[in-house]
KOLMAR-978542 format. One record per residue (C-alpha): z, x, y; residue in three letters. Coordinates in steps of 0.05 Angstrom, whole numbers, plus 5000, padded with zeros to 4 digits. Each point is the difference from the previous one (the first is absolute). Layout:
% KOLMAR-978542
[[Z,X,Y],ALA]
...
END
This chain:
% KOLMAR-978542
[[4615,4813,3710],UNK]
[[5042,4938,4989],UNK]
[[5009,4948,5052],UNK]
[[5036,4939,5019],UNK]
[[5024,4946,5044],UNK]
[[5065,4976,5021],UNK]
[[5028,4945,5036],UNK]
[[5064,4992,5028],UNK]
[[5031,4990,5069],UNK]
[[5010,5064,5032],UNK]
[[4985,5071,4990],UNK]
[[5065,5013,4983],UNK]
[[4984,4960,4929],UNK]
[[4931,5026,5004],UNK]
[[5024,5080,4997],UNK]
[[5049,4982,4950],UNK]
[[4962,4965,4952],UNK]
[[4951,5050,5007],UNK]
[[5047,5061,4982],UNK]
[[5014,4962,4939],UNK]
[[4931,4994,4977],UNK]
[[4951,5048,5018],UNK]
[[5055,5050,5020],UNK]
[[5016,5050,5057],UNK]
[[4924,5023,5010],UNK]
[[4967,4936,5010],UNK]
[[4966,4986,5071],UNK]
[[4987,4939,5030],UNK]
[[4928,4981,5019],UNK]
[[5006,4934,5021],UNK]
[[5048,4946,5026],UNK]
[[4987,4928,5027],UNK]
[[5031,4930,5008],UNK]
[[4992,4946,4960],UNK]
[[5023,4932,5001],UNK]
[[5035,4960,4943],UNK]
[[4960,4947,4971],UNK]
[[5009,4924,5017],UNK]
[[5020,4964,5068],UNK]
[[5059,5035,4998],UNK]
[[4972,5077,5011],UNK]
[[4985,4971,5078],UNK]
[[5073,5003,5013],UNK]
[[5018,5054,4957],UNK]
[[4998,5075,5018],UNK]
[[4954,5031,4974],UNK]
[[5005,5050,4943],UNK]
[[4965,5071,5004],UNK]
[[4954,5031,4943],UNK]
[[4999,5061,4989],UNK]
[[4947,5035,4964],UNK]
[[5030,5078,4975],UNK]
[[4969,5054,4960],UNK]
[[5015,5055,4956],UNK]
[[4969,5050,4952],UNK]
[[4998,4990,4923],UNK]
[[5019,5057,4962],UNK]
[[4935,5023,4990],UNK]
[[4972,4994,5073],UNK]
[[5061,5054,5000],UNK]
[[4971,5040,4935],UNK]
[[4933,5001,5040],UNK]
[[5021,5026,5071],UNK]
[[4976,5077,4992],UNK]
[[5046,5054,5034],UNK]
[[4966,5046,5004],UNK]
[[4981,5009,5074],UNK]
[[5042,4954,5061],UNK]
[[4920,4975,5020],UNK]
[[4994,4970,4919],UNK]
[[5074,4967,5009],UNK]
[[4974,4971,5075],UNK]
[[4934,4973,4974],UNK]
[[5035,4968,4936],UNK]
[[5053,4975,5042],UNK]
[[4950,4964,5045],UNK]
[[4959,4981,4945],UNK]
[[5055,4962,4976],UNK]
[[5019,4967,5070],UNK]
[[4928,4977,5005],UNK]
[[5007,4965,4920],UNK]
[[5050,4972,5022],UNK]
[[4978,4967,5060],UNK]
[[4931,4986,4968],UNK]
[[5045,4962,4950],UNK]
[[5041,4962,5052],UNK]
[[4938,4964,5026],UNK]
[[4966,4989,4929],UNK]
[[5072,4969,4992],UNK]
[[4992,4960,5057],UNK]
[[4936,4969,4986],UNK]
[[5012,4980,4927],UNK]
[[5063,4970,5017],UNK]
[[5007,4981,5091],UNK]
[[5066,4996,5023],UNK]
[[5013,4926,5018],UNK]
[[4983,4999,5077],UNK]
[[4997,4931,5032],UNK]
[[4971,4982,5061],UNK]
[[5052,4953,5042],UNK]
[[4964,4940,5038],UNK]
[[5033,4980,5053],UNK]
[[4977,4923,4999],UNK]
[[4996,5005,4920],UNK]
[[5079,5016,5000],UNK]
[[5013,4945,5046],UNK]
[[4961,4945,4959],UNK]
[[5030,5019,4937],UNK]
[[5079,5011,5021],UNK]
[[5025,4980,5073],UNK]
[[4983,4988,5070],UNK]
[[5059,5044,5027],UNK]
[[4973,5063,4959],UNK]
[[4944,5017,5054],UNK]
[[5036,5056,5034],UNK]
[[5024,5026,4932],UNK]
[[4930,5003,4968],UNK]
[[4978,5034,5069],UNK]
[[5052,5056,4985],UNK]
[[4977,5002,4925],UNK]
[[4927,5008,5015],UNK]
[[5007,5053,5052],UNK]
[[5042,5041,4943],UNK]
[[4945,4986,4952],UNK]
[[4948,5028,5050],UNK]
[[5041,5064,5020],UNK]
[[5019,5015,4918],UNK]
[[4924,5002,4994],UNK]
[[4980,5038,5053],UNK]
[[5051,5050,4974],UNK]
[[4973,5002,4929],UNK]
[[4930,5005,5018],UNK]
[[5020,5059,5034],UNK]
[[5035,5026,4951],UNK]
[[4936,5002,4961],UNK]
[[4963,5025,5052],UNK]
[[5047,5059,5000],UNK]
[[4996,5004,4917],UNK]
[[4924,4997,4999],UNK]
[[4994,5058,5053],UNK]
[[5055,5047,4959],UNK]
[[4953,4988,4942],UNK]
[[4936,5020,5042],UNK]
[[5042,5067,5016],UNK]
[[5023,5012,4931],UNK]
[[4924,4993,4974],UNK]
[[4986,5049,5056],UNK]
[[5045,5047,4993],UNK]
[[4992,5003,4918],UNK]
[[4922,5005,5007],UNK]
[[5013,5054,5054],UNK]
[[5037,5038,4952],UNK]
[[4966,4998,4941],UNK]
[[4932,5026,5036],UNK]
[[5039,5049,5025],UNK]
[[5026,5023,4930],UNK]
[[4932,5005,4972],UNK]
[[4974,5035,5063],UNK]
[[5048,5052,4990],UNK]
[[4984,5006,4926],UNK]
[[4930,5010,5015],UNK]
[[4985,5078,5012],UNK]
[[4932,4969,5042],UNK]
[[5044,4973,5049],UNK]
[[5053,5060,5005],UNK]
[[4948,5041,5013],UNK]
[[4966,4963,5047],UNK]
[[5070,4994,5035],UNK]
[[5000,5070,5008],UNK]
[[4947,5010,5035],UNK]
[[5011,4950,5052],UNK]
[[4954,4943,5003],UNK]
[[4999,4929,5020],UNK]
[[5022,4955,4956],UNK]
[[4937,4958,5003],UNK]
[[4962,5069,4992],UNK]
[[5043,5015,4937],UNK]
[[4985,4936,4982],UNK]
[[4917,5001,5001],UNK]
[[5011,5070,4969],UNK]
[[5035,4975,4933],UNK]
[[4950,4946,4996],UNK]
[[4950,5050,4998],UNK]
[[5029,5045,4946],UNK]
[[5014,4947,4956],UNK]
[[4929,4979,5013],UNK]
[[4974,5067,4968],UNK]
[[4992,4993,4925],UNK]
[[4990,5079,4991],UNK]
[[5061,5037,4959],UNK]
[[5018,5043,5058],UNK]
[[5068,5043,5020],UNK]
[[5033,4967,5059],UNK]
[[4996,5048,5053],UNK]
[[4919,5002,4981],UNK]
[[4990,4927,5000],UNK]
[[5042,4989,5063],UNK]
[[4952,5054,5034],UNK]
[[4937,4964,4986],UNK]
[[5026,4939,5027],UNK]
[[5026,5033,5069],UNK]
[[4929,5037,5005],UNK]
[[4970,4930,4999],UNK]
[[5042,4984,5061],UNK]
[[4982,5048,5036],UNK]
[[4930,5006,5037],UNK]
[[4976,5062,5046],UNK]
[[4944,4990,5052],UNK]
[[4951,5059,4991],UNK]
[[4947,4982,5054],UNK]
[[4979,5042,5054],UNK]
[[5035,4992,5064],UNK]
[[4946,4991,5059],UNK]
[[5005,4962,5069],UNK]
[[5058,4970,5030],UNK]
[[5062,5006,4956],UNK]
[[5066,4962,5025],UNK]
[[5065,5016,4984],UNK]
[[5050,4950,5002],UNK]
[[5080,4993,4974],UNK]
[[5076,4997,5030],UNK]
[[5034,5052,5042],UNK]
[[5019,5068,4957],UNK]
[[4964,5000,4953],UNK]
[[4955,5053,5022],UNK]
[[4924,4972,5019],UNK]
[[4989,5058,5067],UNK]
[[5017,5052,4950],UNK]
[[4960,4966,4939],UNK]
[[4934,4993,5045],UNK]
[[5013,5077,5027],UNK]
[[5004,5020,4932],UNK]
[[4932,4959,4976],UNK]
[[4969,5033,5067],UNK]
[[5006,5069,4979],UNK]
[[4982,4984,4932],UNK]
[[4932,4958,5015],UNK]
[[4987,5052,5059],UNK]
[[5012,5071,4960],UNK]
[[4996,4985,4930],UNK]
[[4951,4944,4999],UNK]
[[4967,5033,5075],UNK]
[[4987,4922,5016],UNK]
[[4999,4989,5078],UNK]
[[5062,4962,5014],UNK]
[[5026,4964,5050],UNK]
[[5071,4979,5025],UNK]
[[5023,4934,5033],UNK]
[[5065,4972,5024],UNK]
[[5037,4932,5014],UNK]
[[5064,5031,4995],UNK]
[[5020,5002,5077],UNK]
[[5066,4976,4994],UNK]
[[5027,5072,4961],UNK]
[[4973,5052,5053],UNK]
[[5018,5051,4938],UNK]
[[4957,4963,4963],UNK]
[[4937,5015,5052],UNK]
[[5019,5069,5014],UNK]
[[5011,5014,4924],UNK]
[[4931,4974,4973],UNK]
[[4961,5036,5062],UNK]
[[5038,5065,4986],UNK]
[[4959,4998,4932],UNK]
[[4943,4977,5025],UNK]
[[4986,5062,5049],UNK]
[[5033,5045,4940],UNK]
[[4940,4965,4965],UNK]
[[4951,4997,5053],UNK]
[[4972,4938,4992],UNK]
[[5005,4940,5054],UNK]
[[5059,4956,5013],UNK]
[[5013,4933,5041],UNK]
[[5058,4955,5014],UNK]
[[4992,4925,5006],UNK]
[[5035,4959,5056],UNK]
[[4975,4931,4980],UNK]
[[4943,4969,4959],UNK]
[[4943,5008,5046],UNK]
[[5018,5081,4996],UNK]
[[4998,4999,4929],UNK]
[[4929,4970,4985],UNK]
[[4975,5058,5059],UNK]
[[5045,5052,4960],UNK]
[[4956,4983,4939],UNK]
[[4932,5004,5033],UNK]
[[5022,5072,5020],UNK]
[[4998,5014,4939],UNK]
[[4943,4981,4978],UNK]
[[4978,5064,4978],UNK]
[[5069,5019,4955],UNK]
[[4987,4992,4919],UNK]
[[5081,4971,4999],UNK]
[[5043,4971,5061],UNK]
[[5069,4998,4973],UNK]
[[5039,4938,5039],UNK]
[[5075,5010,5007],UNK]
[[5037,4937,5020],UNK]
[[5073,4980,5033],UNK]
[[5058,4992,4941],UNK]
[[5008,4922,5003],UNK]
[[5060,4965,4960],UNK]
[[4977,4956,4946],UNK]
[[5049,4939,5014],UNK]
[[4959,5008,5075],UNK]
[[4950,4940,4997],UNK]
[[4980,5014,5077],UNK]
[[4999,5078,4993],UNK]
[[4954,4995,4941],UNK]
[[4955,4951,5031],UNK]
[[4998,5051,5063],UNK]
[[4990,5057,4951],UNK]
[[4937,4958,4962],UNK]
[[4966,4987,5063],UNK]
[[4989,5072,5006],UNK]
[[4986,5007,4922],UNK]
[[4951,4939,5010],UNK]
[[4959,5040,5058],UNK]
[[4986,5066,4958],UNK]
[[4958,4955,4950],UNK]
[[5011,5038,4936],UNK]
[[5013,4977,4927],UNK]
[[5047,5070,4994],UNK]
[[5070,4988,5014],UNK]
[[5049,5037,4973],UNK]
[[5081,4979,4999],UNK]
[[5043,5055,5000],UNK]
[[5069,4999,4959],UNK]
[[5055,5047,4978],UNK]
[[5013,5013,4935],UNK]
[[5076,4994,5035],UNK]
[[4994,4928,5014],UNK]
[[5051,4949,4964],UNK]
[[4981,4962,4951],UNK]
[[5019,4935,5038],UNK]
[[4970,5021,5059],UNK]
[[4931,5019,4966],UNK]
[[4980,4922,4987],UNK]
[[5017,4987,5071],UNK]
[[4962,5046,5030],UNK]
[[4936,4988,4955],UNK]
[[4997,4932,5019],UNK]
[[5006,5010,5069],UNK]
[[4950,5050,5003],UNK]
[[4947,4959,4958],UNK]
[[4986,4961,5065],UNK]
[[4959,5065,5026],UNK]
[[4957,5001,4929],UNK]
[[5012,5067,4976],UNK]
[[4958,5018,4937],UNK]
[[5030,5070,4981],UNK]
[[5070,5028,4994],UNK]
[[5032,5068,5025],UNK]
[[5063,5020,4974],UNK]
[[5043,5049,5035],UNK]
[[5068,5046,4990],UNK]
[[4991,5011,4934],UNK]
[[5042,5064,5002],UNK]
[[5062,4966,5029],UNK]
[[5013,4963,4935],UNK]
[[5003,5011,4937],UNK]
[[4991,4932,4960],UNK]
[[4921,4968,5007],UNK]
[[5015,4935,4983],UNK]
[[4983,4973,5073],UNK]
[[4929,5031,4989],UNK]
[[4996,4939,4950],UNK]
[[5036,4957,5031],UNK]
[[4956,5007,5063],UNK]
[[4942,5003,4964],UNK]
[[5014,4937,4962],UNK]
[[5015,4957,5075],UNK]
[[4942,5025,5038],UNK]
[[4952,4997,4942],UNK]
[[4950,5050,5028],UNK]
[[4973,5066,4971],UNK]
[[5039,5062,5016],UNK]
[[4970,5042,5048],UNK]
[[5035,5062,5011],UNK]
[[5075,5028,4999],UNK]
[[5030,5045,5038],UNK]
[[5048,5057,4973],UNK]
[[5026,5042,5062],UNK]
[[5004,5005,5074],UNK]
[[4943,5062,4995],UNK]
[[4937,4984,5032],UNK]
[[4948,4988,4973],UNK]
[[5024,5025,4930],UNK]
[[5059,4949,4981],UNK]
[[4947,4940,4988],UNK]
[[4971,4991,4931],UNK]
[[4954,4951,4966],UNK]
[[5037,4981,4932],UNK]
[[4969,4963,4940],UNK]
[[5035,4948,4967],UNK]
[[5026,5043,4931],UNK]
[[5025,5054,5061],UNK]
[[5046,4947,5033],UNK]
[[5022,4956,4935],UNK]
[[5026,5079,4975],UNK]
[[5037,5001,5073],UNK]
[[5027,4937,4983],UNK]
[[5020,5008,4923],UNK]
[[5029,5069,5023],UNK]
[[4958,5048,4967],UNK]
[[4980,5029,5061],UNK]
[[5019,5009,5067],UNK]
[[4974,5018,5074],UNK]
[[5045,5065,5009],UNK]
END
């Protein structure tokens, strides 16, 4: 990179000397006036310098071509040198800026020069305000340029590392993916990748494999299946397990929902009550005194709904029981998974159910939701059959789902 100043009195001479020079590819990264020295420079124009730029024949010789993203990041590599340059310039060597007193000037040269010096020191005020802003703006194009070089680069070696392709496919969070590669590298064991990579996603993965007794609530956004979840658990604690079960619900506002979850529970024959307010619920559960299991179901609630959830918790609060469950599909988004962990953390759920894992076909949001909620797993559900589509998976089972070695169909 070779650099240099020049002063003259317009741009006109400025271009022109700078053609001559440094030739047709040199930029300009700097211009300012400057006074010329002695008394005389106060009623003088002032000159401008010019500070221009250009790259050496081997700057050229090292500009690789071989991709357009190597010729940007060289290119702005050598904008930034060259600015980095300006400034080193400029503090080795200031350009000659002098501060115009108004009462100095008149002690020193004439009475009648007041107004004049007035003029002058207003100019000198604006030409600084001008050039500190013009570093302002020079200092934040060298924050982007950083940014955008640093950006690039992790990218390039993100994309040369099979780890992180891999963990692309399978559609995780970034700060998932991230925790994941720490982990492998963490392992000292010679292992093949897809091998290593499994033992650290078993690790992340916990399954609850206690006994399900007393009152068990169910709680999670609209759709994502908890009345047919619970129906399905019913007829599997009832006639698999022959546990005595019983079945409440808070769900008034779907009248589907009600007629839906009693429908099974005569099917099932075992007892069933509906819950108006909180005063109904804590008699619901002294009905049922005598069941092994009363399975709660509860009203889908938003997450971004501070009030609904509070509403919701009240209820939640009244049942007194350490087994809360939050239902999610295996369907939901991963930007919408975060979201609605957080919101539901304010009712203290301390297992997981994940849902609709037949209507996709890529398992990363298992992990993902996993990861958010940080709770064990405690059942999945494969189907709309009741009670058969519910299954309690171990950890190697759903890290296979994941990888793709195995599927639910």
């Amino acid at each position: 990179m070779k650099v240099k100043k020049f002063i003259v009195k317009d741009m006109n001479e400025a271009l022109a000397k700078i053609r001559y020079e440094l030739g047709e590819e040199a930029v300009i990264i700097n211009q300012t006036k400057v006074r010329q020295p002695g008394i005389k420079g106060f009623f003088s124009k002032k000159l401008i310098q010019v500070t221009a730029a250009t790259e050496s024949q081997k700057d050229k010789r090292d500009i690789k071509l071989n991709s357009n993203d190597d010729l940007l990041i060289n290119s702005l590599e050598l904008i930034k040198n060259a600015v980095n340059y300006a400034e080193v310039e400029e503090k080795i060597h200031p350009t000659e800026k002098k501060e115009v007193s108004g009462e100095k000037f008149y002690r020193d040269i004439k009475n009648d020069y007041n107004e004049k010096t007035y003029v002058i020191k207003n100019q000198e005020e604006k030409e600084t305000m001008e050039t500190n802003k013009l570093l302002e703006e020079m200092n934040e194009m060298k924050i982007l340029l950083n940014n955008f070089i640093n950006k690039t680069k992790d990218k390039d070696e993100e994309e040369a590392d099979p780890l992180y392709e891999r963990l692309r496919i399978l559609d995780l969070e970034p700060l998932l993916m991230k925790s994941i590669v720490e982990e492998f590298n963490s392992i000292e064991e010679e292992l093949p990748l897809e091998q290593k990579l499994k033992k650290v996603l078993e690790d992340k993965v916990t399954i609850y494999n206690g006994d399900m007794e007393g009152p068990v609530v169910f709680v999670g956004p609209t759709g994502v299946g908890k009345t047919t979840t619970i129906a399905k658990l019913a007829g599997r604690l009832s006639l698999i397990e022959n546990k005595k079960v019983g079945l409440v619900t808070v769900d008034t506002y779907r009248i589907g929902a009600v007629e839906q979850l009693k429908t099974y529970a005569e099917i099932m024959d075992i007892p069933f009550k509906v819950v108006f307010n909180i005063n109904d619920m804590e008699e619901a559960i002294k009905s049922m005194e005598n069941c092994d299991v009363v399975l709660i179901d509860t009203t889908g609630r938003s997450s971004k709904n501070s009030m609904q959830l509070s509403q919701l918790r009240a209820f939640v609060d009244k049942v007194n029981t350490e087994n809360i469950n939050l239902v999610i599909s295996a369907t939901t988004k991963n930007d919408d998974i975060s979201t609605i962990v957080e919101g539901y953390k304010k009712l203290n759920f301390n297992h997981i159910i994940i849902t609709k894992l037949d209507e996709t076909v890529s398992y990363g949001s298992i992990l993902n939701i996993v990861y958010h909620g940080n709770k064990d797993i405690n059942f999945v559900t494969t189907g709309q059959n009741v009670p058969d589509d519910i299954k309690k998976l171990d950890s190697s089972s759903i890290c296979r789902l994941v990888l793709g070695e195995d599927n639910i169909c």
